[in-house]
C-alpha positions in Angstrom: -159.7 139.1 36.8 -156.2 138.5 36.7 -153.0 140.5 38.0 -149.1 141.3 36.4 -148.1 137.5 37.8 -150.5 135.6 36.3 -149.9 133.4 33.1 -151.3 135.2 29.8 -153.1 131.9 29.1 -156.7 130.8 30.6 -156.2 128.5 33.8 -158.3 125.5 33.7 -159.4 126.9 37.7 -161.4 129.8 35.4 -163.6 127.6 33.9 -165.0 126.9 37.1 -164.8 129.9 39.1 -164.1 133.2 36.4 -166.6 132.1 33.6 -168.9 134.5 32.3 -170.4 132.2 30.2 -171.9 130.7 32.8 -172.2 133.0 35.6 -174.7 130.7 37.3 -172.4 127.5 37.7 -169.7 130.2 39.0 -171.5 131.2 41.7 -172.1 127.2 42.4 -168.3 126.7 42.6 -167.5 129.6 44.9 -170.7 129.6 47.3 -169.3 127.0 49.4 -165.8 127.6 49.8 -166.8 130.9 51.6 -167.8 129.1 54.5 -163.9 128.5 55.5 -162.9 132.3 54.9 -161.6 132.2 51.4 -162.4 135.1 49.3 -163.5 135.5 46.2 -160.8 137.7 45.5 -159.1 134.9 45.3 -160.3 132.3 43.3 -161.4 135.2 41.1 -158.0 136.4 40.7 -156.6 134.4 38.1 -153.6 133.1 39.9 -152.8 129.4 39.8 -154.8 126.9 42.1 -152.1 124.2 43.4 -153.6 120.9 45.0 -151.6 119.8 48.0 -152.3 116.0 47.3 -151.8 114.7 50.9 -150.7 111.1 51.6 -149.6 112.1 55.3 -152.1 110.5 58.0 -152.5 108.7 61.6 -152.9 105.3 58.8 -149.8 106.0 57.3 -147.2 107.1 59.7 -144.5 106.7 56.9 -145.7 109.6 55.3 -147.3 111.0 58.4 -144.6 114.4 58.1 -146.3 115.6 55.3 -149.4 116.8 57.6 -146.4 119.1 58.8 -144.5 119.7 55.5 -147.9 120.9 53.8 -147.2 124.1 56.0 -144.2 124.8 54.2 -145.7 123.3 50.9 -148.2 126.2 51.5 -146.4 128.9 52.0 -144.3 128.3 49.0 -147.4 127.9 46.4 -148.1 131.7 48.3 -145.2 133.5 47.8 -144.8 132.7 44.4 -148.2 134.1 43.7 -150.5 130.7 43.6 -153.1 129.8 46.2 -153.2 126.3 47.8 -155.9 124.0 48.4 -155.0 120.8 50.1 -157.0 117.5 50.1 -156.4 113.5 51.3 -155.2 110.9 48.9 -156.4 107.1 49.8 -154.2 106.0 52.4 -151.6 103.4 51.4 -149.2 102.1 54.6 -147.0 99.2 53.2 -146.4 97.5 56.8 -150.1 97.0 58.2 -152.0 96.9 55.5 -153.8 93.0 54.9 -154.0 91.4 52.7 -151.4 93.7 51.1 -151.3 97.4 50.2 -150.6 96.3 46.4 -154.3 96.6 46.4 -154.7 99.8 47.4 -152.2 101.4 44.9 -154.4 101.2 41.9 -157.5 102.1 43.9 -155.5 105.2 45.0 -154.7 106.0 41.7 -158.5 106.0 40.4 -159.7 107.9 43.3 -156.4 110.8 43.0 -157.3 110.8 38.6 -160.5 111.6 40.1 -159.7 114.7 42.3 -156.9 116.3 39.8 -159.7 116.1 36.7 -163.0 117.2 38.4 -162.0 119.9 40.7 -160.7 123.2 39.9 -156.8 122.5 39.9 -153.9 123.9 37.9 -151.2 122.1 39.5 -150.2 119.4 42.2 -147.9 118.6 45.2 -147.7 115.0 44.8 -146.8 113.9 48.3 -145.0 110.8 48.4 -143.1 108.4 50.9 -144.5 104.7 51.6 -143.8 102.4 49.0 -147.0 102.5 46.4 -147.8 106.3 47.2 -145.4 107.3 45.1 -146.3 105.4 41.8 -149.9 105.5 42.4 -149.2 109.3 42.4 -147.4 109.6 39.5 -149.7 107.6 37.4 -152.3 109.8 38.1 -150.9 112.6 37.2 -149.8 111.2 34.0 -153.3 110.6 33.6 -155.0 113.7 33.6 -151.4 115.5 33.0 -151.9 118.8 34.6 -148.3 120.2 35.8 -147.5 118.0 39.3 -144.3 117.9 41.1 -143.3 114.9 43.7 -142.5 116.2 47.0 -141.1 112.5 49.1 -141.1 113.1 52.8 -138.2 111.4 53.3 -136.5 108.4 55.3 -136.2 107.5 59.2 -133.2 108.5 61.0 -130.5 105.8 61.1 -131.8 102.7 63.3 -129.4 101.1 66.0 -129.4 98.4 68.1 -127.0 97.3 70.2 -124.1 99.3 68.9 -125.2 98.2 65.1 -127.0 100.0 61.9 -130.4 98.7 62.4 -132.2 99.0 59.2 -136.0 99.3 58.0 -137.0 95.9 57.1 -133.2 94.4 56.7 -133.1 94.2 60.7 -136.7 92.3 60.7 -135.5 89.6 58.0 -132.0 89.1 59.9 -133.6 88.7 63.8 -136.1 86.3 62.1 -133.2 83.8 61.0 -131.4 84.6 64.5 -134.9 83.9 66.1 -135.5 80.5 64.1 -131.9 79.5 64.9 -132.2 79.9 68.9 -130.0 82.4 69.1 -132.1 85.2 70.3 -135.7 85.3 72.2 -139.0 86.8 71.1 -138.3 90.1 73.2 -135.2 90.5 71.6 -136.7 90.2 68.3 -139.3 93.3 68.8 -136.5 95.3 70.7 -134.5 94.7 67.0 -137.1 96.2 64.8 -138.4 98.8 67.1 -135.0 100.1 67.3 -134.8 100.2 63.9 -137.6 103.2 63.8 -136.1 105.9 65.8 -138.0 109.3 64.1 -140.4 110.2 61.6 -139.9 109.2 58.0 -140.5 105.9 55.4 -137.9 103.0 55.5 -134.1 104.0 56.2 -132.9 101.3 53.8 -132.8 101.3 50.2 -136.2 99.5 50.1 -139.2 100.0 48.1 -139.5 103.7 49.4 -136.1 105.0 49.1 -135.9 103.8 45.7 -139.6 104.5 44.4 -138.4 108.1 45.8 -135.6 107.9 44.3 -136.6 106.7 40.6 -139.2 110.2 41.0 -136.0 112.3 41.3 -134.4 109.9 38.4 -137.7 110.6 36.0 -137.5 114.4 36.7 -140.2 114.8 38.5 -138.8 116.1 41.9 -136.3 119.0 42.6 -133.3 117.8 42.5 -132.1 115.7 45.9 -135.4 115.5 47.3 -135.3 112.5 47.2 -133.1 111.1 50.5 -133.4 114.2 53.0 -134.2 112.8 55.9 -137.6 113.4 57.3 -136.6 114.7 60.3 -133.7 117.1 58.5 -134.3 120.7 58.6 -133.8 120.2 54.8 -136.6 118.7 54.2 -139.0 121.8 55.1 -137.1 124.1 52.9 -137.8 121.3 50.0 -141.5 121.3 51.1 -141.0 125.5 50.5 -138.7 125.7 47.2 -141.8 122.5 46.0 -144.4 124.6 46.7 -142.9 127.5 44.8 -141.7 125.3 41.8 -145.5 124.4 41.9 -146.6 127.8 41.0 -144.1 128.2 38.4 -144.5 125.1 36.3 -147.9 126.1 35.7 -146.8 129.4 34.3 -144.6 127.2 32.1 -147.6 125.1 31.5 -144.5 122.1 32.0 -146.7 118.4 32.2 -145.9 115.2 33.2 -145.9 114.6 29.5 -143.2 116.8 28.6 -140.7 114.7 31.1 -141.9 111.0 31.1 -140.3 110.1 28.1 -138.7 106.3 27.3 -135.3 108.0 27.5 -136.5 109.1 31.3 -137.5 106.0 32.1 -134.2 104.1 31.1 -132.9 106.4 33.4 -134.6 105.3 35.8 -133.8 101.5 35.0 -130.1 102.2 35.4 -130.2 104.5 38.6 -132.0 101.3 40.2 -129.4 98.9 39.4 -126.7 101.8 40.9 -128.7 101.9 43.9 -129.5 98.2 44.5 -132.9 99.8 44.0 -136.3 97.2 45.0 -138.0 94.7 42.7 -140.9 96.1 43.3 -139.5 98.9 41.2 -139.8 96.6 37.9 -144.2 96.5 38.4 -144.3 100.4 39.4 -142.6 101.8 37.0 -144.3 99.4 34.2 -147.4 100.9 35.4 -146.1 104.4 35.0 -145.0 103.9 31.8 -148.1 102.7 31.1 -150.2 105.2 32.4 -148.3 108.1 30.6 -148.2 106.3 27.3 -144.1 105.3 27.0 -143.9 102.1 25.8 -141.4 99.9 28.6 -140.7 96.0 27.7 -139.9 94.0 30.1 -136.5 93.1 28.8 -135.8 96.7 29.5 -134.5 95.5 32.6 -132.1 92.9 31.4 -130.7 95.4 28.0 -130.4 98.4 29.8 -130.3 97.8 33.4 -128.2 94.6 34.3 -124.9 96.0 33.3 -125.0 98.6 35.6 -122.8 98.4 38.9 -123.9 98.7 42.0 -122.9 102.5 43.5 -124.6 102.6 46.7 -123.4 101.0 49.6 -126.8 100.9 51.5 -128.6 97.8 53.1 -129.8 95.7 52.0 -127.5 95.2 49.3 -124.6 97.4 51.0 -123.4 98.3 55.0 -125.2 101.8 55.5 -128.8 103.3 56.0 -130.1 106.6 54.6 -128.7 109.4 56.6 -125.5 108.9 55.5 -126.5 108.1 51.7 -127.9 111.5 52.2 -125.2 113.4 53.0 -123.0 111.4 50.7 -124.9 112.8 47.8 -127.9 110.8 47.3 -129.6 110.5 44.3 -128.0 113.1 42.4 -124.4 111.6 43.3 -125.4 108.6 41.8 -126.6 110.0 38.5 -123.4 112.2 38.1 -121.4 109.2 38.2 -123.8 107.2 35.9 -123.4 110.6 33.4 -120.3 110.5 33.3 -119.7 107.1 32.3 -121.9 108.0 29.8 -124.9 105.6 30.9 -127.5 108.5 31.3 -129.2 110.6 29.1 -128.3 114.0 30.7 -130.9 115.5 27.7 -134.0 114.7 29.5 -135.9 117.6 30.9 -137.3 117.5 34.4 -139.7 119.2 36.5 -136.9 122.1 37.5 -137.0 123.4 34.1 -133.4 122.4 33.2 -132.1 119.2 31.8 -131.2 116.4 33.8 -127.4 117.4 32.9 -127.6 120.5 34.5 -129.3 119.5 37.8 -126.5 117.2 38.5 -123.6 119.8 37.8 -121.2 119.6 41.0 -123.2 116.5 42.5 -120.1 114.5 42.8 -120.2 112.6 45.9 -118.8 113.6 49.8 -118.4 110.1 50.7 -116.6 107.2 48.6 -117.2 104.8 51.3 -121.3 104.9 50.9 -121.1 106.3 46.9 -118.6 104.6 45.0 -117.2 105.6 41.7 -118.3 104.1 38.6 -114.5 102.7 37.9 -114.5 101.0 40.9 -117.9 99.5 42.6 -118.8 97.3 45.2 -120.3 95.0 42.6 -120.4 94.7 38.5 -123.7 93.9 36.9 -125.8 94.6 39.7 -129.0 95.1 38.0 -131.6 92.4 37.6 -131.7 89.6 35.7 -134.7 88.9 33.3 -135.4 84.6 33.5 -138.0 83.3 31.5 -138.9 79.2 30.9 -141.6 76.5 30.9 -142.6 78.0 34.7 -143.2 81.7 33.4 -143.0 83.9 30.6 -141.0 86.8 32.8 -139.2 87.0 35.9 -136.1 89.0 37.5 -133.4 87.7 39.9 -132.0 91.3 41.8 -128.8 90.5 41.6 -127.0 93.0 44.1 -128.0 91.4 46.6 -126.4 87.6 45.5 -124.0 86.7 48.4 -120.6 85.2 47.6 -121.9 82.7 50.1 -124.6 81.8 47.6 -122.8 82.2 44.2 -119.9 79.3 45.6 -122.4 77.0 46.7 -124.5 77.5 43.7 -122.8 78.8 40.9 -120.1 77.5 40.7 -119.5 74.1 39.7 -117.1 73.3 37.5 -118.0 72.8 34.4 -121.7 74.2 35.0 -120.6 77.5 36.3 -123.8 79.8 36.7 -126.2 77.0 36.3 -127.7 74.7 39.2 -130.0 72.2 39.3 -132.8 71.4 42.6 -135.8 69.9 43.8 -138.7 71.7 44.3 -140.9 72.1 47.3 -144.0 74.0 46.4 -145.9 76.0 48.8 -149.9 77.2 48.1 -149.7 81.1 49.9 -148.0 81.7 52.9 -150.4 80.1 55.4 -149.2 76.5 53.7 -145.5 77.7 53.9 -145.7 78.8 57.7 -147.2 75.5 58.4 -145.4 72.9 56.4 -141.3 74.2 56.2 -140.4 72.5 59.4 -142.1 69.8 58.1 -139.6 66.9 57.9 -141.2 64.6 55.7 -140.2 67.4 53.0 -136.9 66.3 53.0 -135.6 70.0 52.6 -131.5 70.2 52.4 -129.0 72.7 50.4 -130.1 71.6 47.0 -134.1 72.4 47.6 -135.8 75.0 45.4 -138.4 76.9 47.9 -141.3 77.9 45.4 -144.3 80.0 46.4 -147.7 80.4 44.4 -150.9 81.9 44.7 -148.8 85.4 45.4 -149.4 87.2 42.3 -152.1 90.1 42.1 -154.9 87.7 41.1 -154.2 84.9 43.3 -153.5 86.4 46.9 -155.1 89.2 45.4 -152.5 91.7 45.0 -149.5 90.3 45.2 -148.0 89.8 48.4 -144.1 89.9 49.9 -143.8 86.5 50.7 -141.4 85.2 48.0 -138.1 86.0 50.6 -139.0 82.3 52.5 -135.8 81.7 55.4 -135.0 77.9 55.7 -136.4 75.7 57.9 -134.9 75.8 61.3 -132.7 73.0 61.5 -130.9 74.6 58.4 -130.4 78.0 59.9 -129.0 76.0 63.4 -126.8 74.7 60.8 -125.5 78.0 59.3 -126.8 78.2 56.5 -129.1 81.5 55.6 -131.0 81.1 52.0 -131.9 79.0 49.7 -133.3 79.7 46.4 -136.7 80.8 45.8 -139.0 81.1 43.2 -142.2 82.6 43.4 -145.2 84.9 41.3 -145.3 87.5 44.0 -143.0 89.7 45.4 -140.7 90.4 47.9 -139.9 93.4 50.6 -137.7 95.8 48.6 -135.6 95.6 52.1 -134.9 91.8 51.6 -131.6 90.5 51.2 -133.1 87.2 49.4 -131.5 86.0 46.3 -135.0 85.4 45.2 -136.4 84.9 41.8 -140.0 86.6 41.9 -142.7 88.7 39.9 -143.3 85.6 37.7 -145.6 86.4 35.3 -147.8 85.3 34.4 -148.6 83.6 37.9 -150.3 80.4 39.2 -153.8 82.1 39.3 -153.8 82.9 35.7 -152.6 79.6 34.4 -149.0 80.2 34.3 -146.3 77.2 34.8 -146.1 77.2 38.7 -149.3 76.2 38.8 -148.4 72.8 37.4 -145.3 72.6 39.2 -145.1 69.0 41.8 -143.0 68.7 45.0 -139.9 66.4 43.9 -139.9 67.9 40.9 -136.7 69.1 39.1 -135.9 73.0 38.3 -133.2 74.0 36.0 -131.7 77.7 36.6 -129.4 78.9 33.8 -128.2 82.6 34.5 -126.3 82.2 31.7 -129.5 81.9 29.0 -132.0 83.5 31.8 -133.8 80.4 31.8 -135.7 78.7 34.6 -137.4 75.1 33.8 -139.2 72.4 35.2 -137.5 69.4 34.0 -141.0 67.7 33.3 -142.3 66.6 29.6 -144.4 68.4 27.9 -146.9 65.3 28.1 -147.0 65.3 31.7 -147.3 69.0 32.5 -150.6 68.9 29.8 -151.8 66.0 32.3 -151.1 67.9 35.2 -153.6 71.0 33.7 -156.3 68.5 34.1 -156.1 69.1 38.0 -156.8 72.4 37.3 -155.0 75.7 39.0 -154.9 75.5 42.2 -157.5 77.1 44.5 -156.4 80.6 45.7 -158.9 82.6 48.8 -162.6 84.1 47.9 -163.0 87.8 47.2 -163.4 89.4 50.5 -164.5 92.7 49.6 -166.2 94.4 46.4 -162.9 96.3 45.4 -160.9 92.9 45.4 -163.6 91.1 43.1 -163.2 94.3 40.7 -159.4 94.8 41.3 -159.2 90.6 40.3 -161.5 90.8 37.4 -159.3 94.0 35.6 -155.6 93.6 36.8 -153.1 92.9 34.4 -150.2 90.7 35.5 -146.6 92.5 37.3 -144.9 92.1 34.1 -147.1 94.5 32.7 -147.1 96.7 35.8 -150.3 94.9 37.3 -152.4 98.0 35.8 -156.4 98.0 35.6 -157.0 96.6 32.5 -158.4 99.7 30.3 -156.9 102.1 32.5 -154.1 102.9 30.1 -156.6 104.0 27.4 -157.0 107.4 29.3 -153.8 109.9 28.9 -153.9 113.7 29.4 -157.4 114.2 30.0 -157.3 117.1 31.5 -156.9 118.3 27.8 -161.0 118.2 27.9 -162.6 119.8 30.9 -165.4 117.8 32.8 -169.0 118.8 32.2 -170.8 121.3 34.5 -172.9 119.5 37.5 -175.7 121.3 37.0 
C-alpha cells in the first residue's frame, strides 16, 4: 500500500509490516502496536517510519528539552508525510554520572545499533546535547547507516553571578582556586556554580557539548545552525519542526550517514575545533566516529591539519563570552564561512540538508566581531592542539587556546630554550591519591613541578576520567599563582581552562611510560619537536617494569569488566575492540523472530 508521497523504492519498515511473503510475521509486527491506537492504515501505508531517538530524561537534565522538542520533532516527520515512533536511548549525564559517563558512551552506542537495525525504522532523529550523546549517536548510525539527522538541544542561558558571565564548568574550576586560596567560603562556592545554570539546556561554554554539537553541524549531519540555539530560544522548536521534516525527506533521497562522513568531513571538523577552542575530548569522539563509519583518521590529523588554525571564537573557556551571544553572533555557521574563505574548508562536502557545505554557509558572515573574529585578525594564531609524543606515551595533545600568557612567560620562554622547559615530577595514582597527598609538604611542590596523573585512562579508572586539570596546592594559589603543568592518560573537562597535556595513550593501565614514571624524576617538554620525556635511561626504566603497573580499582560491575577487556586506547577513539568491523548493516535486514 503506498500513496503519491511515498518513495518509488521498498522501505525497509515493509519488510516488517507490508510483506506478503510472509503474511504471518506481518500480522506479528502490527498486533501489538494496536493497543496504543495506531492504525494499520498507517504502518501499512508505505510512508517512511522515523525513530525519534530520545536522549531527553529526569537522568539527564542536559538534554531533558528534548522530552518537549520531540513534540515539534513529531509534527515535522507528520506533515511531510512520515509517521513517528519515538523510543529512549541509554541515558548518558556527563556531571553525575560515577565513575564516569565515558563508560556509558560505548554501551549507548551498542544498545542505540541495536534499536535502529532490529525494529522497523527508515530514518532517525538523533537527539543530542550532553557531552557523549552526541558521538555515541552518531556512531551508531554510522553503523547500521540508515538516513539519521542530529537534532542538539541546545545550551543553557548565559550564567551570572555577581554582575559576571558565569560559565558551565569554567565558573566551578575558577571558585575552586578562589576556595583553595581563602578567598571565598564554601556557600559562596555552590552559590557560583548554581548561578551558572539559570534554564534548561547542556553547558553554556564551549565545553565538550557545545563543541561535540557543534563538530555534528561541522560533519553535515545537522541543519545548518542547529547547533548553538539556545535551549530555551523559540528557535530551537522550529529546528526540532524543520528536523523532523528533513527526516522524512532524506529518506526519500535514501541520503546515509555514509554519503556525508567522509575524511574530507572530518578534517572539517578538525579545523572548526581549533576555530572554536573546541574540547579535547573532541580528539577520542571523533576517532571513534571515524572509526565506526569506516574513514580512516590518524592521530597526527590533529597536529597537520588542525594546529594551524586560529582561534575565532571568543567563548570561555578559551575566550570572555558564553553561548547566547556566540549564538546570535553566528555560531557555527559564522565560523565555517570564515574558515571557507580563507580557504581552510572543503566547502564540497555534502551534508544532511542536501546541499554542499558551501552553500549552507552562504551569507553566514558573523553579527558580532567581538565574540566571532575574522580569520585575518584572531584572538590567538595556532590555536589547535598540539600532538606530543616521547618515552611517557606514544600520543598526546596539549589544547593550546587555552595557554595563558601567564603560563607561556614563565614557561616558555627562556632564553635560549624558548618553547622548551624542564620539571620535576610528582606522580599521583587516580584522583583519591591526588586529593590526599597535594597539600602534602614533604612533596616539595614549587613553580617548576610537573603534576602527573595515572590510572585515568579508559582501562585503568575504567573509562577515563576528567581529572587531568589538577589546581596547585594551596599555598601556591595564596601565592598567585593558578597552574602548573600537567600530564596525565585521562582527560580533562572540555570547560577547563588547564594548559594540560592529557589523553596519553597508551596509558599507565596498559603498560605505557607513566606507569614507570618516579616522583623526583625529570620531564623534558619540547613544543618545538612535540616531545615529552622522562629524562631516565633506558636501563633504569626496564628495571622499574619489574615493579610492575601499578594497581588501578577492581571491576565493579559486569559492563566495566567487558568494557576493560575490549576498549581500545583514546588515541584510537577508546572504541570496543571489534566494533569497527560492523558498517552499514542495515544493508542486510535481521532475521524474522519467529
Amino acid at each position: 500500500m503506498t500513496d503519491s508521497h511515498s518513495p518509488k523504492r521498498r522501505l525497509r519498515s515493509q519488510d516488517w509490516f507490508d510483506n506478503p511473503d510472509h503474511i504471518d510475521m506481518a500480522a506479528l509486527y502490527l498486533e501489538r502496536f494496536m493497543n496504543y491506537g495506531i492504525t494499520p492504515e498507517e504502518l501499512r501505508s508505505g510512508k517512511p517510519i522515523i525513530g525519534i531517538a530520545q536522549s531527553g530524561s529526569d537522568l539527564t537534565p542536559c538534554n531533558r528539552v528534548h522530552v518537549e522538542l520531540a513534540k515539534r520533532v513529531r509534527d515535522g516527520i507528520r506533515d511531510a508525510g512520515g509517521i513517528p515512533i519515538e523510543f529512549p536511548t541509554h541515558p548518558i549525564f556527563e556531571n553525575c554520572k560515577r565513575p564516569t559517563a565515558a563508560l556509558d558512551r560505548n554501551l549507548a552506542y551498542l544498545g542505540l545499533v541495536e534499536i535502529l537495525y532490529g525494529y522497523p525504522l527508515d530514518g532517525v532523529v538523533l537527539t543530542t546535547g550532553c557531552d557523549k550523546t552526541t558521538p555515541s549517536a552518531i556512531m551508531a548510525a554510522s553503523t547500521v547507516d540508515i538516513p539519521a539527522i542530529v537534532l542538539s538541544g541546545g545550551p543553557m542561558l548565559d550564567g551570572w553571578h555577581e554582575g559576571e558571565l558565569a560559565g558551565s564548568g569554567t565558573v566551578i574550576w575558577r571558585m575552586r582556586r578562589k576556595y583553595a586560596a581563602g578567598e571565598i567560603d564554601r556557600e559562596e562556592f555552590l552559590q557560583a556554580a548554581l548561578d551558572s545554570a539559570p534554564s534548561v539546556g547542556h553547558c553554556n561554554t564551549m565545553g565538550t557539548a557545545s563543541t561535540m554539537n557543534a563538530l555534528a553541524e561541522a560533519l553535515g549531519l545537522s541543519l545548518t545552525g542547529c547547533g548553538a540555539i539556545p535551549a530555551a530560544y523559540r528557535e530551537r522548536g522550529q529546528m526540532a519542526y524543520r528536523t523532523g521534516r528533513r527526516a522524512v525527506e532524506i529518506v526519500f533521497e535514501d541520503l546515509k550517514p555514509s554519503d556525508i562522513l567522509t575524511r574530507d568531513a572530518f578534517l572539517n571538523a578538525i579545523r572548526t575545533n581549533s576555530a572554536i577552542g573546541g574540547s579535547t575530548n573532541a580528539q577520542p569522539h571523533l576517532a571513534a566516529m571515524a572509526k565506526h563509519a569506516g574513514v580512516e583518521l590518524h592521530p597526527d590529523d590533529w597536529q597537520v591539519y588542525g594546529f594551524d588554525i586560529p582561534l575565532l571564537a571568543n567563548v570561555q573557556p578559551a575566550g570572555a563570552y558564553l553561548g547566547e551571544r556566540f549564538h546570535r553572533a553566528g555560531g557555527t555557521p559564522a565560523i565555517m564561512w570564515e574558515l571557507l574563505q580563507a580557504g581552510k574548508l572543503d566547502g564540497n562536502c555534502r551534508t544532511v540538508t542536501g546541499r554542499t557545505m558551501a552553500e549552507n554557509l552562504e551569507g553566514r558572515e558573523a553579527r558580532d566581531r567581538e565574540v566571532i573574529t575574522p580569520f585575518a585578525a584572531p584572538l590567538k594564531e595556532r590555536a589547535g592542539f598540539l600532538v606530543l609524543k616521547g618515552n611517557l606515551f606514544d600520543f598526546a595533545i596539549m589544547k593550546m587556546s587555552v595557554v595563558s600568557e601567564d603560563f607561556r612567560r614563565r614557561y616558555l620562554q627562556e632564553p635560549g630554550h624558548e618553547g622548551v622547559f624542564e620539571g620535576r615530577a610528582v606522580v599521583f595514582d587516580g584522583s583519591e591519591d591526588y586529593h590526599k597527598r597535594i597539600n602534602e609538604p614533604e612533596l616539595g611542590i614549587d613553580e617548576n613541578t610537573i603534576l602527573v596523573i595515572r590510572g585515568a585512562g579508559p582501562i585503568g579508572w575504567p573509562g577515563s576520567a576528567e581529572v587531568v586539570n589538577m589546581q596547585p596546592p594551596d599555598h601556591l594559589l595564596k601565592r598567585g599563582i593558578r597552574s602548573l603543568p600537567t600530564i596525565g592518560d585521562g582527560r580533562q573537562s572540555g570547560t577547563a581552562d588547564s594548559p594540560s597535556i592529557l589523553n596519553a595513550s597508551p596509558e599507565s593501565a596498559a603498560g605505557g611510560g607513566l606507569a614507570w614514571l618516579r616522583t623526583g624524576d625529570i620531564i623534558r617538554i619540547d613544543f618545538n619537536h612535540g616531545r615529552c620525556d622522562m629524562l631516565v635511561e633506558d636501563a633504569e626504566i626496564e628495571r622499574r617494569k619489574g615493579d610492575g603497573i601499578p594497581p588501578v580499582p577492581a571491576d565493579a560491575t559486569p559492563w566495566q569488566q567487558i568494557y576493560r577487556r575490549s576498549v581500545t586506547q583514546l588515541s584510537d577513539g577508546a572504541v570496543l575492540e571489534g566494533s569497527t568491523e560492523f558498517r552499514q548493516i542495515a544493508k542486510n535486514p535481521p532475521r524474522h523472530n519467529h
